[in-house]
C-alpha positions, 0 to 999 in steps of 0.5 A: 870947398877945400879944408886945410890946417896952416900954422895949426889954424883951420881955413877953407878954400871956396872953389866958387869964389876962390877965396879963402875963408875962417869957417869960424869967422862967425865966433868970438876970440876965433883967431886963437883956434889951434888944432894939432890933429887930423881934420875928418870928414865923415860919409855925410859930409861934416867935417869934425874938427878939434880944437885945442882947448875948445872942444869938437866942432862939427863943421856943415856948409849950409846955403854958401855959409859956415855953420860950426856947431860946438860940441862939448867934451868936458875934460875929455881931448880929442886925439883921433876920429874914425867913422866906423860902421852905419856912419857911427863917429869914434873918438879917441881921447885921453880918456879911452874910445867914445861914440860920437852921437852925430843925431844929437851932437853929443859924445857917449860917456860909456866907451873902450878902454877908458883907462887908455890915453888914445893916440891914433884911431883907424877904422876899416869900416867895421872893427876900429883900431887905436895905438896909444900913448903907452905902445899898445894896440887895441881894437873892438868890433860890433858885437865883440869883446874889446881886446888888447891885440899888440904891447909895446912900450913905445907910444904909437903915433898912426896905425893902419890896417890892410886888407890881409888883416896886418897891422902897420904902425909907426912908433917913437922910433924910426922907421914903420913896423908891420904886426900879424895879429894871427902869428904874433910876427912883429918886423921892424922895417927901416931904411938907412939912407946912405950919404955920398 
């Protein structure tokens, strides 16, 4: 099975039947279902998926049929999720970090920077890290304390973390930026493209 985003719908791509498919054919009003973020799979094999003005649905393959359940967020949008450590689920939102409690299909109310509206999200499996919407880089890890690591001014749009512990985003503007959380060195890479 094969999930894919086309026009902002979600289809899926049966391998066994080459067909594709609405995994939320089952649901009333479903040819209005959009989403402008990322599709996540997690370790277990959900898949999550934000609707615009719908909620969070968890998507499973149950005996060759689709099984979406809904997961409610309130006011909360979802921007971004990330699978952490033993499987935890974040959510970034315009209302800070939430643990997604994948047991009982519900998202903790307490969470990270609840001030903050989240843009993007990146997990390396134990800290998570999140750009936001006013330029600035978070993070927090089991049993630390949440911190602001980077400011900038320019809101952040995708954010990753090598393995030497350097930070590489993509702002508003044009081009990527590496961040050292250690030195503080901040570079900004771009590539002019030279016309004939």
């Amino acid at each position: 099975i094969w999930m894919r985003m086309y026009d902002s719908r979600v289809f899926v791509l049966k391998r066994s039947t080459d067909c594709i498919v609405n995994p939320f054919e089952s649901i009333k009003d479903n040819e209005e279902y959009r989403t402008k973020h990322r599709i996540t799979v997690t370790s277990g094999g959900d898949v999550l998926v934000s609707i615009e003005d719908v909620g969070l649905y968890k998507i499973r393959m149950d005996h060759d049929k689709f099984n979406p359940q809904l997961i409610t967020t309130g006011d909360m949008t979802i921007t971004s999720m990330a699978e952490g450590y033993m499987n935890d689920v974040w959510l970034g939102t315009n209302q800070g970090i939430h643990r997604l409690d994948v047991s009982n299909l519900t998202i903790e109310r307490r969470g990270y920077f609840l001030d903050e509206h989240i843009t993007c999200l990146y997990s390396n499996g134990y800290n998570i890290f999140a750009g936001t919407k006013s330029g600035k880089i978070l993070t927090f890890s089991y049993g630390q304390e949440a911190q602001v690591i980077h400011s900038g001014v320019n809101a952040i749009n995708s954010i990753f973390v090598d393995s030497h512990g350097i930070i590489w985003f993509a702002d508003t503007r044009t081009g990527v930026l590496r961040y050292d959380p250690v030195t503080h060195n901040e570079k900004h890479f771009m590539q002019q493209l030279r016309v004939p």
